[in-house]
C-alpha positions as CSV (number, residue, x, y, z in Angstrom):
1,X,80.9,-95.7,159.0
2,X,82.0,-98.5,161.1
3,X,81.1,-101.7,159.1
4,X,81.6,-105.3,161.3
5,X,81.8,-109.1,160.1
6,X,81.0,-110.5,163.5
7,X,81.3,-114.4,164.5
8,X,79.7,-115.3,168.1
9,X,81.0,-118.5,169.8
10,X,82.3,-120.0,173.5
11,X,84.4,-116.4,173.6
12,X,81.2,-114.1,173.9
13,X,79.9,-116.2,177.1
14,X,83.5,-115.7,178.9
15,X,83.1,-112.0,178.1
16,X,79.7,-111.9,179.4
17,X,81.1,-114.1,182.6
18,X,83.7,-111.1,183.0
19,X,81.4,-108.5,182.8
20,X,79.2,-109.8,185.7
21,X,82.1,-109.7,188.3
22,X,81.3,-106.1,187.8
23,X,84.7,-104.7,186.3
24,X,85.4,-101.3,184.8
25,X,86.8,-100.8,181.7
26,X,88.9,-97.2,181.2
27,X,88.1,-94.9,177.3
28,X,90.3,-94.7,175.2
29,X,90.3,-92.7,172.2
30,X,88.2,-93.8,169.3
31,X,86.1,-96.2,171.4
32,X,82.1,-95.8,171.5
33,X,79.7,-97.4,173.5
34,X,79.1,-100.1,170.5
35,X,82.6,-101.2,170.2
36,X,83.0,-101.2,174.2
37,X,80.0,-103.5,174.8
38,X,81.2,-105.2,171.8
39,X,85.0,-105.6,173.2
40,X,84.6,-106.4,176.6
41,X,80.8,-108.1,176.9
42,X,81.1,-109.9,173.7
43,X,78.0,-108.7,172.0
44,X,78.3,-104.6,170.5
45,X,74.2,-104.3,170.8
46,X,74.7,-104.2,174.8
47,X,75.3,-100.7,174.1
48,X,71.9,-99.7,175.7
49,X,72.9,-101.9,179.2
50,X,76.4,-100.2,179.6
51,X,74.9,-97.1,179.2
52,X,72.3,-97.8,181.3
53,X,74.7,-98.8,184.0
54,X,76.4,-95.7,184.0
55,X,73.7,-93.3,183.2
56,X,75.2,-91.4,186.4
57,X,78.3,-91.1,184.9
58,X,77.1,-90.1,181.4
59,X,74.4,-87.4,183.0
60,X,71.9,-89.5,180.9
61,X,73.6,-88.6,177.6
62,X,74.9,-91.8,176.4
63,X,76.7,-90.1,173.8
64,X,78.2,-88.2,176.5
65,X,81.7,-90.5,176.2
66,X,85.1,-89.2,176.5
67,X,88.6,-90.3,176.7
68,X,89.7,-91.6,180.6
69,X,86.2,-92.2,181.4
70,X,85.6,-95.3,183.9
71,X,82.6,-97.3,183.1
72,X,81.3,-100.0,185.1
73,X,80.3,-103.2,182.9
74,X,76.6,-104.4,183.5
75,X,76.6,-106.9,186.2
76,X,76.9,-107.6,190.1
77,X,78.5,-104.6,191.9
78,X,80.7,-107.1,194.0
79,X,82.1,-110.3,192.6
80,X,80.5,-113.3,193.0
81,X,81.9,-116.5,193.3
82,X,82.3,-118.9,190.3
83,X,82.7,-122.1,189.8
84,X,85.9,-123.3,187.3
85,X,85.0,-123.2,183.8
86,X,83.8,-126.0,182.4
87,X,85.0,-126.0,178.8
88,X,83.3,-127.5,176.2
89,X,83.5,-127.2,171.9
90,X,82.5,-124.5,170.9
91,X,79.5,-124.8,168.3
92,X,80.0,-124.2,164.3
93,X,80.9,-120.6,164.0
94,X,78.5,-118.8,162.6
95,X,78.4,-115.2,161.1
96,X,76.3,-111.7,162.2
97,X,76.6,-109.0,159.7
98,X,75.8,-105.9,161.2
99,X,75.8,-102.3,160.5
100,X,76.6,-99.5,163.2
101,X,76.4,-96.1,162.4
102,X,78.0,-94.7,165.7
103,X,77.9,-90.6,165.2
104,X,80.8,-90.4,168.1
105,X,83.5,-91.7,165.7
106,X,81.4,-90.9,162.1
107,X,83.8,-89.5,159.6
108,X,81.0,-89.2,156.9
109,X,77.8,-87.8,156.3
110,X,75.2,-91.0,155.4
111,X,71.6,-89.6,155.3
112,X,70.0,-88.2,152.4
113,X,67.3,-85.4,153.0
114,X,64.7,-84.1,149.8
115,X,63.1,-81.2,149.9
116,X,61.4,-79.8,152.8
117,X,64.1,-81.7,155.5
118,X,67.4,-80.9,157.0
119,X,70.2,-82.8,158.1
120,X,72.9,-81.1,160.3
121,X,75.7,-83.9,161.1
122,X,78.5,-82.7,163.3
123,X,81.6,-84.3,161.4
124,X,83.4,-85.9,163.4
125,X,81.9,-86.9,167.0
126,X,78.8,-84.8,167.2
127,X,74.9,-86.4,166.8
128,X,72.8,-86.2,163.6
129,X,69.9,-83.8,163.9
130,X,67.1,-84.0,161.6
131,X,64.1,-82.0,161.3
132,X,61.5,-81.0,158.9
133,X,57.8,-82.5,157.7
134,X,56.7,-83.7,154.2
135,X,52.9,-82.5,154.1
136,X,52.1,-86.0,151.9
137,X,54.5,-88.7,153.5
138,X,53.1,-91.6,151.5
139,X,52.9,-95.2,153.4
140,X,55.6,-96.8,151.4
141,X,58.3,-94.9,153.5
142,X,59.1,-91.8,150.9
143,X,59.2,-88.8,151.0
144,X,61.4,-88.8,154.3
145,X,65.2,-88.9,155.3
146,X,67.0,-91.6,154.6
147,X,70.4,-93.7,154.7
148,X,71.3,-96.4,152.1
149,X,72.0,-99.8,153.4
150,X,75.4,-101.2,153.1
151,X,74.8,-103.8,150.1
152,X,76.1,-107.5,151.8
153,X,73.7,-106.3,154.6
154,X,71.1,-106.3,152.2
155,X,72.1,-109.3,150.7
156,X,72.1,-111.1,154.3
157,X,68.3,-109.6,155.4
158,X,66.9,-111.0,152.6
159,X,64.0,-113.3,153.3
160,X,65.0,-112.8,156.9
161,X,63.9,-110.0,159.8
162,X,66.0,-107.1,160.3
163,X,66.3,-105.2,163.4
164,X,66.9,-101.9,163.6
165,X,68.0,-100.4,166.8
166,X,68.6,-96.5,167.2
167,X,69.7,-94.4,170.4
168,X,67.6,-90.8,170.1
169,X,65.9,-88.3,172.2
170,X,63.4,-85.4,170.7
171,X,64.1,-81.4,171.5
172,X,60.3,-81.6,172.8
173,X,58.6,-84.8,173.9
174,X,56.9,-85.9,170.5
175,X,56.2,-89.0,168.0
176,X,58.9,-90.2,165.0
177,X,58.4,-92.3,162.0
178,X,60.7,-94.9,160.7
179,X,60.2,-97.2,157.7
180,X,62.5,-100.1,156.3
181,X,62.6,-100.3,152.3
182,X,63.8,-102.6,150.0
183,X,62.8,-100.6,147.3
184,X,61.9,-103.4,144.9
185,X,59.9,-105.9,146.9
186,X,58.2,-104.5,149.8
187,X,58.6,-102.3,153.0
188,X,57.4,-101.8,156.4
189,X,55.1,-99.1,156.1
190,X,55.8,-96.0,158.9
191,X,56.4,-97.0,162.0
192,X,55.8,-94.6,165.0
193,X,57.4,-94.2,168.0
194,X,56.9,-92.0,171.1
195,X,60.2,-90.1,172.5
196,X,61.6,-87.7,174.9
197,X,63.9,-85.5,175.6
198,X,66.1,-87.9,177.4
199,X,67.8,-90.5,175.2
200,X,66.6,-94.1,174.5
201,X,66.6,-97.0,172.9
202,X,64.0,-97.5,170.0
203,X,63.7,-101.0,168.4
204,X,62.1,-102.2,165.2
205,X,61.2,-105.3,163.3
206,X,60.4,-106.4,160.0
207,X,60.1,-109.5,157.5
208,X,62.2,-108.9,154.5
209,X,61.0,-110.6,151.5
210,X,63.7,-111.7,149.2
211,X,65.3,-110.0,146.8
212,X,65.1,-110.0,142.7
213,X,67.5,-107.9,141.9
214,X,68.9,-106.1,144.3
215,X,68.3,-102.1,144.1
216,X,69.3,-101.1,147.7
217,X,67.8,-100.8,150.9
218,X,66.6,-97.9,152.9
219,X,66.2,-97.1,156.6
220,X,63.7,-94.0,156.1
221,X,62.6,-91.0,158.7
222,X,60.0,-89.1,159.3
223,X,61.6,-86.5,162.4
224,X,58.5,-84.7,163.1
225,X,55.4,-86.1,161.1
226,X,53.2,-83.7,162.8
227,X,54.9,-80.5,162.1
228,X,55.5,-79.3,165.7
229,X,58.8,-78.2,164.5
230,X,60.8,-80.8,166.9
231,X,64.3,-82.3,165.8
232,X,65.5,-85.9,166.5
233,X,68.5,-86.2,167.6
234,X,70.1,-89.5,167.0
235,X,73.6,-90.5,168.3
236,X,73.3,-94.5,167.4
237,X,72.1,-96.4,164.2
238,X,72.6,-100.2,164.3
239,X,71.0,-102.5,161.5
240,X,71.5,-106.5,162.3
241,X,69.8,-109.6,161.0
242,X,67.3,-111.2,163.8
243,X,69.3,-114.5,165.4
C-alpha cells in the first residue's frame, strides 16, 4: 500500500502551469498513474485526466501502464504563451492525508471477503477482481468485501466528508454497491453505481460523524448485488478528506 502525507501550496499551481504547455512525461519503473499526476501536475487525484488524455495510448485500459511509455500531461496540445510569474507567499501550509491503493505497484493483498465472495489479487501489478453476492446484504454495509482504513485516515475524516474515488470496469455492463463504515458511529448505507465494461472513474461522498473510540473504518463492496455473476474489476482505490 502506498500511504501519502501530502502538503499543497504555490508548488502545485506551477505544476499545473507546466502541465498546460502540454509536455510529456516518459514511465519509469514503479510509477502509476497516481504518483505521475501527483509528480508532475501537482495533485495525484488527476489520475482520471492523464488517463483520459491518453486513452489512445492506454487502448482505454488505464491500468494499461508500462515502463518507456510517453504520456501527454492534460493541457493545450501547443504551448501557449505566458506571462512571467508573478510570485507571491505562498499560504499557510496545510496538510491532505490520503490513501491510494494503486493495484499496479500493490505488494499486499488489503480486502477481506466472508463467505459467499472471492477476491483474486494479482500480487504484484495485476487488478483486484471481486465477485460473488450475499442473498441478505443488510443496509449498514455488511455482509460485503471490504478493506480496513489506514487509522490517522480515520482519525482525519472524522466529523469531516470523505471521498472515495475508485477506477473499475464490470466483465458485463451491470450495477455495484459501495458503503463507507465507521463501524461505531454511523455509515453510508449502499451506494449504487452503474458500470461498464470500459474503465471509469466512480466518486462517492459521505459526512463522517466523529468518532468515540476509534474501532476502524471500512470501505465495503457489494460486486454483483444482483447475482448476474459479473466481477468488478478495480485497478484504483483512493480515500481523501473533502478540501
Amino acid at each position: 500500500m502506498r500511504f501519502y502525507l501530502m502538503s499543497s501550496y504555490l508548488a502545485g499551481s506551477v505544476l499545473m502551469a507546466q502541465a498546460a504547455m502540454g509536455q510529456t512525461v516518459t514511465v519509469q519503473s514503479g510509477d502509476s498513474l497516481y504518483s505521475i499526476a501527483r509528480t508532475q501536475l501537482g495533485d495525484g487525484t488527476a489520475w482520471s485526466e492523464l488517463c483520459a488524455a491518453n486513452s489512445d495510448l492506454l487502448r482505454g485500459d488505464c491500468n494499461l501502464l508500462t515502463p518507456g511509455m510517453v504520456l501527454t500531461l492534460p493541457g493545450q496540445t501547443e504551448p501557449a504563451p505566458t506571462p512571467d510569474p508573478v510570485m507571491e507567499p505562498a499560504p499557510a501550509q496545510t496538510a491532505t492525508l490520503d490513501a491510494v491503493f494503486d493495484f499496479s505497484t500493490l505488494e499486499e493483498e488489503i480486502f477481506t471477503a466472508p463467505d459467499g465472495f472471492n477476491v483474486d489479487q494479482q500480487i504484484p501489478g495485476g487488478p483486484a477482481l471481486l465477485s460473488g453476492n450475499a442473498d441478505q446484504a443488510t443496509p449498514s454495509g455488511a455482509p460485503g468485501i471490504s478493506l480496513v482504513i489506514p487509522t490517522e485516515l480515520e482519525q482525519a475524516v472524522s466529523g469531516q466528508e470523505v471521498v472515495v474515488e475508485i477506477l473499475a470496469r464490470l466483465s458485463t455492463p451491470g450495477e455495484i454497491a459501495m458503503a463507507y463504515s465507521t463501524n461505531e458511529v454511523g455509515n453510508s448505507r449502499w451506494q449504487r453505481f452503474e458500470l461498464g465494461t470500459n474503465y471509469e472513474r466512480l466518486e462517492m461522498r459521505y459526512d463522517v460523524s466523529e468518532m468515540v473510540n476509534g474501532n476502524n473504518d471500512y470501505l465495503g463492496f457489494l460486486p454483483d448485488p444482483m447475482n448476474t455473476g459479473q466481477v468488478l474489476d478495480i485497478s484504483f482505490i483512493g480515500i481523501s478528506v473533502a478540501e
